[in-house]
LOSE-219306 format. One record per residue (C-alpha): residue in one letter; x, y, z. Coordinates in steps of 0.5 Angstrom, whole numbers, plus 500, padded with zeros to 3 digits. Layout:
AXYZ/...
This chain:
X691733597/X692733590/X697740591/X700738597/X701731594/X705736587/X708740593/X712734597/X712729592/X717728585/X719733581/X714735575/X716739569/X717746568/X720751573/X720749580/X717753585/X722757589/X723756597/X719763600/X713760594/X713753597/X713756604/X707761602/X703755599/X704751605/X702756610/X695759605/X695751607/X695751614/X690756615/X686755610/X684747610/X679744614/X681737615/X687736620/X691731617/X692736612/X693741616/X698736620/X702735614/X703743611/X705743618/X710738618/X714740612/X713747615/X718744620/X722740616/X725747612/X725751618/X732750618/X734752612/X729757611/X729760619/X727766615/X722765611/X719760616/X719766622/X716772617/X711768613/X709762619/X709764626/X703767627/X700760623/X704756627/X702760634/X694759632/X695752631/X697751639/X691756640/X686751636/X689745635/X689743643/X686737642/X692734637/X698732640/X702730634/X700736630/X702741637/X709738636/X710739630/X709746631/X713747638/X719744633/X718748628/X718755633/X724752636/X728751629/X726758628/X727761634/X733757636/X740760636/X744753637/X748750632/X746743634/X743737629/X736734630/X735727631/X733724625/X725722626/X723717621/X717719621/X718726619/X722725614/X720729607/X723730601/X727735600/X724742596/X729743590/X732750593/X734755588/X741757587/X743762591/X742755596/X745750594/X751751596/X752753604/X758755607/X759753614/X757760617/X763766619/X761770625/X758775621/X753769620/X753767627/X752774630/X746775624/X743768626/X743770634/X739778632/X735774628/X732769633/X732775637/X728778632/X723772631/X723771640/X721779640/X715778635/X714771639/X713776646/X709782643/X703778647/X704775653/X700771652/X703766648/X708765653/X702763657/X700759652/X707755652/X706755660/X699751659/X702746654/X707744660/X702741663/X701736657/X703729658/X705727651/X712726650/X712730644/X708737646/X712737653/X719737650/X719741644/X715746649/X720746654/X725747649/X721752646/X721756652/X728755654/X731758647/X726764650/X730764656/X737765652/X734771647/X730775651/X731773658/X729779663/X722780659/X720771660/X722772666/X717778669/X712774664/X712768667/X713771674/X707774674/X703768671/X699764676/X702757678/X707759672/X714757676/X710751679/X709748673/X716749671/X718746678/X714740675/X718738669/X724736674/X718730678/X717727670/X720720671/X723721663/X730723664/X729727657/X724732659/X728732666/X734734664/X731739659/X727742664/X734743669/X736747663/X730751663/X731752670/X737754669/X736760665/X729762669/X733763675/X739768672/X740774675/X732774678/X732774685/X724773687/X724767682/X730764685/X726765691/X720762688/X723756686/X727755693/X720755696/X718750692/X722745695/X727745689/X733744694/X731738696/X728735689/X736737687/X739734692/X736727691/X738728683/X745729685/X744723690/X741718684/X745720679/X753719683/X754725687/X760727685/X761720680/X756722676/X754725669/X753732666/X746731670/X750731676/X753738673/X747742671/X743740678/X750744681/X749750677/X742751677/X744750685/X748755684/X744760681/X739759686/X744760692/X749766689/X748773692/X741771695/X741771703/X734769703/X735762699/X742760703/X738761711/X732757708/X738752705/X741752712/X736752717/X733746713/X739742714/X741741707/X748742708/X749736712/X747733706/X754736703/X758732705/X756725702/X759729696/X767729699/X768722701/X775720697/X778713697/X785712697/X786711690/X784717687/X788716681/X784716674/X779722676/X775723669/X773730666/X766730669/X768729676/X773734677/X767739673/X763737678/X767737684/X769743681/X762746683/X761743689/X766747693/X764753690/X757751692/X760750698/X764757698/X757761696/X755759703/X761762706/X763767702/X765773706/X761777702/X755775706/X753778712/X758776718/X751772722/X750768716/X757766714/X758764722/X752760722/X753755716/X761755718/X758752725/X754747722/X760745716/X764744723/X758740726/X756736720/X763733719/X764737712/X769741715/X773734716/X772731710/X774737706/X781737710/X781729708/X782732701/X786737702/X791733705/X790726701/X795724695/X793724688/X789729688/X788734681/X792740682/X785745681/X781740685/X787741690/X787749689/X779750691/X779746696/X785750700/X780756698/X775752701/X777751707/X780758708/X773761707/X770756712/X775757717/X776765716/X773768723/X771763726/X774760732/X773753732/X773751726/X781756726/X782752732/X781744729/X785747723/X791748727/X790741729/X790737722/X796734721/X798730715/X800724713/X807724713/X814721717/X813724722/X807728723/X808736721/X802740722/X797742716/X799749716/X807748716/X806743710/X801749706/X807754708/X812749705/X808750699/X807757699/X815759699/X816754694/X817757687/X816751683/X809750686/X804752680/X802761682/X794759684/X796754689/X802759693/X796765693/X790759695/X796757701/X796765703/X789766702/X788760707/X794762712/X790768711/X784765714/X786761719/X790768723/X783773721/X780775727/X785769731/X790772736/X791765739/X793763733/X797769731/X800768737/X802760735/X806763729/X809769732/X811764739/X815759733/X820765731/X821766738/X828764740/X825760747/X820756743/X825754737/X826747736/X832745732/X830738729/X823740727/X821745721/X816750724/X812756721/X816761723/X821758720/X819757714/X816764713/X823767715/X825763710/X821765704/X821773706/X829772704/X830767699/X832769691/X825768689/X821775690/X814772691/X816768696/X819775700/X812778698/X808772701/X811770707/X811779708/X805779707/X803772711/X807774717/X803781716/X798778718/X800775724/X801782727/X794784725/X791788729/X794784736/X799790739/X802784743/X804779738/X808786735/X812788741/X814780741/X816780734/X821785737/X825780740/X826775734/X834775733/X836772726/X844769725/X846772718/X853768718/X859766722/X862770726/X858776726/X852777732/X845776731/X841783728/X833783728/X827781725/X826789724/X833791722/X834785717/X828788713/X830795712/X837792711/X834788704/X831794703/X836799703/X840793699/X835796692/X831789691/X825787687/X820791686/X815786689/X820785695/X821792696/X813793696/X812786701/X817788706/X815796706/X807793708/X809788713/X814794717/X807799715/X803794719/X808793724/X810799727/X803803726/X799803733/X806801736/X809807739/X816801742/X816798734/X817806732/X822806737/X826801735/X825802727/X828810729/X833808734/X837806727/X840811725/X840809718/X832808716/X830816717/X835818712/X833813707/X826814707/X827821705/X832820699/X827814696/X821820697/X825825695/X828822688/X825823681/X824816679/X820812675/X813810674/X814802677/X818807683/X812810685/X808805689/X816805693/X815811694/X809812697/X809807701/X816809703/X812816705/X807812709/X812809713/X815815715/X808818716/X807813721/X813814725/X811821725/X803819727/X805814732/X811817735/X811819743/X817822743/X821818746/X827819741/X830826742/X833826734/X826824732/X821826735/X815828732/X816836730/X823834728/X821829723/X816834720/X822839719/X826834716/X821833711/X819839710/X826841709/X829835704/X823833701/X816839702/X810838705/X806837699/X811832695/X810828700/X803828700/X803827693/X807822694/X804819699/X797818694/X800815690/X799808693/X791810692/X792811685/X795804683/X790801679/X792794682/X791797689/X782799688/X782791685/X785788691/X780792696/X774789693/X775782695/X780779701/X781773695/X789774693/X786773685/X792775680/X793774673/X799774674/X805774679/X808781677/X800784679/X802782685/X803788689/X796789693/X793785700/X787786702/X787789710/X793793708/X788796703/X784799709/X790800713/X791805707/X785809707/X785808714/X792813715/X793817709/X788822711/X791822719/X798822715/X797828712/X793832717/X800831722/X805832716/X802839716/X800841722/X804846727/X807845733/X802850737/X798846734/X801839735/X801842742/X794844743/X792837739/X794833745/X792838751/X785837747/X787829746/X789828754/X782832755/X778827751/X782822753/X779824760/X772825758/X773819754/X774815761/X769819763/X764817758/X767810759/X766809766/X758812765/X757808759/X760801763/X755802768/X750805763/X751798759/X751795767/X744797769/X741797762/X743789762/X740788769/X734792767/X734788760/X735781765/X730784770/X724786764/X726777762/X724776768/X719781769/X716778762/X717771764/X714772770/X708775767/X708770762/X709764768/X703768773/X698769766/X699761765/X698760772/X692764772/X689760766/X692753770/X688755776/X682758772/X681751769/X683748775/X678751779/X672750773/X675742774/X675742781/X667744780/X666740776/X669735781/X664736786/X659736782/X660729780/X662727786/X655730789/X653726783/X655719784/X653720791/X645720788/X646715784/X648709788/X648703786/X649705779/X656702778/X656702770/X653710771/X658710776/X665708774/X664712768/X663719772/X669716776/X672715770/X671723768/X674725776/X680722775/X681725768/X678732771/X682731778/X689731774/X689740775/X688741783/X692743786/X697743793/X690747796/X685742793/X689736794/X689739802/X682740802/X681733800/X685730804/X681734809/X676730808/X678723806/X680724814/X673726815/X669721812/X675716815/X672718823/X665719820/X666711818/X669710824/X664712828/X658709824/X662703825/X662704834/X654705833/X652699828/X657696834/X653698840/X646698835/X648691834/X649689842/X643693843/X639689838/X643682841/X640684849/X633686846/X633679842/X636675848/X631679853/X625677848/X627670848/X627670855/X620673856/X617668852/X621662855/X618664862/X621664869/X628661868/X629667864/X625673866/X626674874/X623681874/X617678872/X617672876/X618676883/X612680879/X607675879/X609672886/X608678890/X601679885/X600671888/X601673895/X598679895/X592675892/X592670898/X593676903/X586680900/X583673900/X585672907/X583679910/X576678906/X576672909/X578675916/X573680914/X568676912/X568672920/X569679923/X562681919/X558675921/X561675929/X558683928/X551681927/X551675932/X554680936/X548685934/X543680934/X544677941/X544684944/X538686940/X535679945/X538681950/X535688951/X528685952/X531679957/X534686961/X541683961/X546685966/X550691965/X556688966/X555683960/X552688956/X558693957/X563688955/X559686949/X559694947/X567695948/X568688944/X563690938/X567697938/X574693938/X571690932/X569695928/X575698929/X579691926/X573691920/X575698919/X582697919/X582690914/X578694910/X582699909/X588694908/X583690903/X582697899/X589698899/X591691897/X586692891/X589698889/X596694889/X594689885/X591694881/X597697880/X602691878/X596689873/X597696870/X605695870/X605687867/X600691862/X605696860/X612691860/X606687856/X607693851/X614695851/X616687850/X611688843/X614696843/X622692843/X620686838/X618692833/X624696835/X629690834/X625689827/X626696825/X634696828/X635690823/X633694817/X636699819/X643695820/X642692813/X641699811/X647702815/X651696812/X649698805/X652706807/X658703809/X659698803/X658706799/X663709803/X668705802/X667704795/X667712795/X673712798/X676707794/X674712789/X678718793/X684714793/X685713786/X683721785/X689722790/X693718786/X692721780/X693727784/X699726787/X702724779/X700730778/X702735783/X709731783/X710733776/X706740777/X713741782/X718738778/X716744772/X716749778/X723746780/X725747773/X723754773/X727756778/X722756784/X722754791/X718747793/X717744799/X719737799/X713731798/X717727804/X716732808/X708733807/X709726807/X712726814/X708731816/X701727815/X704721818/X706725825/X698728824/X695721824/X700718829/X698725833/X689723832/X691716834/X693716841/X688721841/X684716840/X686711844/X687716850/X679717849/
């Protein structure tokens, strides 16, 4: 410390050390001391001579300071130190640090080729840019260290993570290409770089929108990294916090690095579009009334913002995307909103100039945008429509030359790809539809094309040029125009006034505007070649201006008098006898010879301020004299100076055999036509019929899955349902499966659907039925009940027992009676037998005995007889003892048998308390399933298929059940 002390302290005696000594002291120290205080401190003077010993600090210390970030990670304080002290070195800017306090050291004593610095020359300026990209080289030698600044972004102290985005973003600007493929191919690289703008200190945001900016130049794979990495959005919002267009240099910076991403890449404006961010633009161009005061800033940053605007529909885009965000400005409102300023009072003259070229490129081919443009009007008494007022500017010579080309570019833009609009401009100069008491654009444009002033007569030729453009009607039209040139002399039209203003030798700049507008007239207009011929007086001036030897500014005259005579020429139909087509190439190879006219016909080409016009439909002229050149009729040019050339030198056999071959193709091509129209026919409707094959296929697969599920559901179902009928009387059980019914019951179908109604019905007659024989069961049971009770309460209720009992009793009685009878004949038998036994022995009288024999023989007989009866009787009563017996048993067989009918009529009510509940069950099954069928048939309606109607199947159903009904009642 004692030599660090001698080093930054006083001035001691004897020589003082030179500046590159104290340098070389100072970093022997840093790399050789061991406490990082003194470290710390060697580095910190290392960065307070940085600035004026860029130097020696760069040679002596960079690989110290480089070290330090590689060990020194855990020190923040000492990191800043050396971030800074790299960027002093390495930092081409002449900007002054901001003063820190707690750096300050005291100063060396320099020597004196020090002492006294001038302020630095270019010389010294371009030597200090080669040494900082010097000291970036030797800074990039390894990639690493590159890396090593990316790893210290993602520290959070203050003063690490801004000088290492300074660093980084001094980098960028010396050695560009080399950081940027280093850091490309970093993981996370771009990540980390994205993550300065989420940083809440506005220092290292800002810092870090720099950073961006210089990253994403000129390489398209990082801007389409940091587009993916949600930077429009974050950018956005920055815009939004900091005022929009009201804001600061933020608002500024947040423009341009949105510019650098969106510039010449497809990829990153259709990820702007398609997330919706141009919605978020219009916001930027609400105006107020009072727009006077507008500071520098916000006329920069509006500036931007209608370039920004421009990127996304420049016509250098692909012609789908530009399409595609013109349609979406329209939808949002940008589109309004921009012809709101365009049209509003106080607006800066360059603001007012990018907007007119805004609304162009917005608008250019697009139909709806084209067609809104022409109903803008502006704020005036009375209203005069948008164009007209722009045309009013555009002639007017004292407007500023950028806002006349802005107001042409945008005219142009509005007829591009417009014939409805071309025919609107044309329509005003016609003499049916010409309103005296208004100015129309029409007039406006004849007006400009000839007044005094030569770049009003080129605008207007050029504007009116435009009006023709590719539309054969609208030239046949403008053929109709009549002009009054002054009193007392009849009208002349459009055509012959501007080859009179020709013939009269005017500006160059006029010359060269009416000869494109008659060029881009007449071509592919056989009539306006005709009529341009008729004049007698237009063929011979053509010739004398090709065929003279004039000047250089005469050259583009003449070439592009050479290309109107070829069109006449190229697209004449003979129809003049004084000029037909073979007698035009005779003049011309008589007055002027085939190949001056050629050459002369080059010269349009070779005009250096021609190739600058055909590389971009913008009018973009330094000045009004460079004026020459419009864009389409560029291409008009290389579209006809080959043709040309061909049909100046080609004979008449062969003009003749031309059009025999022309006529033949031409046939061919109808031909070919006819076929490609009926190819182009049936290659639609078998593009239509493959759709609908796809889609059918797709339909049928998604049908088939629909029914496959539909049909493991519908099993599902029924194995449920077979379930639930083995488990009755579980009712927690039970509504949980009928729950999981109606939840699988959703994807039947119509067949299923009719299967269950199927047996919904059935199970209804099947309850029906049970409910007639628990009826005839229950009557059954009641007569059984009824006819046991009788029995048991005796003869005033069973008759058929009584009569039983009361012929038993009689039949008792008459068995007694004839045993009784039978016993008298018994006993009158033996006295019978005994007084015939005494008898014998008194020797009795024959007759007496005689008798007693015939009367004993009668009475065997009535004993024989009676006895036969009692027998009989017996066996009678035996069998009415048998009869009782069995009504005895049947009595005890019907009082088991009602016992029995009334379990079964308990068990007979539980089945038909279940059934019901089942088919409460299948109702709600059904309802879910006529929602789901209802909702299946509006899908398929939908789909463009045939259904029948619910109220039919419903009336269908209801004709059924009335039908079983009276079936029923008639049964």
């Amino acid at each position: 410390m004692n030599f660090f002390r001698g080093v930054m302290g006083g001035q001691a005696a004897g020589p003082q050390p030179s500046g590159a000594e104290t340098i070389q002291k100072l970093c022997d120290r840093v790399a050789s001391s061991t406490l990082l205080d003194d470290r710390r401190d060697a580095v910190r003077a290392l960065k307070s001579l940085s600035k004026k010993y860029r130097m020696e600090v760069g040679t002596q210390a960079m690989d110290h300071l480089i070290n330090i970030l590689q060990t020194d990670r855990s020190d923040s304080e000492i990191l800043g130190y050396a971030l800074d002290t790299l960027y002093n070195i390495i930092c081409n800017d002449e900007e002054e640090e901001q003063d820190e306090s707690e750096d300050a050291v005291t100063p060396l004593p320099v020597s004196g080729k020090h002492k006294n610095v001038s302020v630095p020359d270019e010389n010294a300026q371009k030597q200090a840019d080669d040494l900082g990209a010097q000291f970036t080289d030797t800074f990039i030698q390894d990639p690493e260290h590159v890396t090593l600044l990316l790893t210290l972004l993602e520290e959070f102290d203050f003063h690490v993570r801004w000088p290492a985005v300074k660093l980084l973003t001094a980098l960028l600007k010396n050695q560009g290409p080399q950081i940027q493929g280093i850091i490309l191919v970093s993981p996370m690289g771009v990540s980390r770089l994205m993550d300065l703008l989420a940083d809440s200190r506005e220092v290292i945001r800002n810092d870090g929108l720099l950073l961006l900016q210089q990253l994403t130049k000129g390489n398209a794979a990082i801007q389409k990294i940091v587009a993916f990495e949600n930077a429009f959005e974050r950018l956005l919002d920055i815009i939004t916090e900091e005022g929009s267009s009201d804001g600061g240099i933020v608002v500024e910076d947040c423009l341009l690095l949105l510019l650098n991403l969106l510039k010449n890449n497809s990829s990153n404006q259709n990820f702007f579009k398609e997330g919706s961010y141009i919605q978020r633009m219009k916001p930027w161009f609400e105006v107020g009334d009072d727009n006077s005061g507008w500071s520098a800033q916000k006329v920069t940053n509006l500036h931007l913002m209608l370039q920004l605007v421009r990127v996304m529909v420049s016509p250098v885009n692909s012609p789908g995307a530009t399409a595609s965000c013109q349609k979406s400005m329209y939808q949002c409102g940008l589109l309004q909103q921009l012809c709101t300023i365009l049209m509003a009072t106080g607006v800066p003259a360059d603001i007012l100039t990018e907007t007119i070229n805004t609304v162009s490129e917005v608008i250019r081919g697009s139909q709806v945008n084209q067609d809104y443009f022409a109903s803008v009007n502006a704020p005036s008494n009375p209203p005069r429509p948008a164009i007209v007022v722009l045309l009013m500017s555009m002639v007017n010579e004292r407007q500023p030359f950028v806002l006349r080309c802005a107001v042409l570019y945008c005219f142009q833009c509005f007829l591009y790809k417009n014939q409805k609009g071309q025919g609107e401009i044309v329509a005003t100069l016609l003499p049916s539809t010409i309103d005296a008491n208004s100015i129309s654009a029409g007039q406006l444009l004849c007006g400009g094309l000839f007044s005094a002033d030569s770049l009003s007569n080129w605008c207007a030729a050029v504007a009116l040029a435009h009006a023709l453009q590719d539309n054969l009607t609208q030239k046949e039209q403008l053929l109709r125009v009549q002009l009054a040139t002054s009193l007392g002399k009849p009208p002349v039209s459009l055509l012959q006034q501007c080859t009179n203003i020709l013939s009269q030798g005017s500006k160059v700049q006029t010359r060269v505007g009416l000869l494109m507008l008659l060029c881009t007239w007449i071509s592919n207009c056989p009539i306006a070649v005709t009529h341009f011929l008729h004049n007698q007086e237009n063929v011979p001036f053509l010739t004398a201006q090709i065929s003279e030897n004039l000047g250089e500014d005469e050259r583009l005259v003449q070439g592009l008098c050479a290309l109107l005579l070829g069109i006449c020429i190229y697209y004449n139909d003979n129809s003049l006898e004084n000029y037909t087509k073979e007698k035009l190439k005779q003049l011309i190879e008589k007055r002027i010879g085939k190949e001056n006219f050629v050459e002369k016909l080059g010269f349009i080409t070779k005009h250096e301020l021609y190739s600058r016009a055909a590389q971009k439909p913008q009018p973009i002229f330094p000045s009004p004299e460079q004026m020459l050149f419009d864009h389409e009729f560029t291409k008009l040019v290389k579209e006809l100076e080959g043709v040309i050339t061909k049909a100046v030198h080609k004979s008449s056999e062969e003009e003749k055999k031309e059009e025999e071959v022309k006529k033949t193709l031409e046939q061919h091509d109808n031909i070919v036509t006819q076929y490609k129209e009926l190819i182009r026919e049936q290659d639609a409707q078998i593009q239509e019929l493959k759709e609908q094959v796809t889609s059918m296929t797709s339909l049928s697969e998604q049908l088939q899955a629909t029914i496959t599920q539909q049909q493991s559901q519908i099993q599902q179902h029924k194995d449920q349902y077979n379930i639930l009928k083995l488990k009755l009387g579980k009712e927690n059980q039970g509504q949980s499966n009928s729950q999981g019914d109606g939840s699988q019951v959703n994807g039947l179908q119509t067949e299923e659907l009719t299967q269950l109604r199927e047996e919904v019905e059935e199970l209804r007659k099947q309850h029906s039925l049970l409910q007639t024989q628990l009826g005839d069961k229950d009557a059954l049971i009641s007569s059984l009940k009824s006819g046991a009770a009788q029995t048991v309460e005796g003869p005033a209720g069973a008759s058929d027992n009584t009569e039983l009992l009361q012929e038993l009793e009689a039949l008792r009685s008459q068995v007694q009676s004839q045993s009784s009878e039978i016993s008298q004949l018994k006993t009158e038998r033996q006295e019978l037998l005994r007084r015939a036994e005494g008898g014998s022995s008194d020797t009795l009288p024959s007759s007496d005995s005689s008798l007693d024999a015939a009367k004993v023989a009668e009475l065997e007989s009535r004993l024989a007889a009676q006895t036969s009866e009692s027998e009989r009787l017996k066996a009678e009563v035996k069998s009415l003892s048998e009869s009782r017996v069995e009504l005895e048993q049947q009595l005890a067989s019907a009082t088991s048998t009602v016992a029995i009918l009334q379990t079964e009529k308990a068990k007979l009510q539980t089945d038909v308390q279940e059934s019901k509940k089942e088919q409460d069950d299948l109702l709600m099954l059904l309802a879910d399933q006529d929602q789901k069928i209802h909702s299946l048939k509006l899908r398929l309606k939908e789909l463009g298929e045939t259904v029948e109607d619910e109220d039919d199947l419903d009336t269908r159903d209801q004709t059924d059940d009335d039908e079983e009904e009276e079936d029923e009642d008639e049964d």
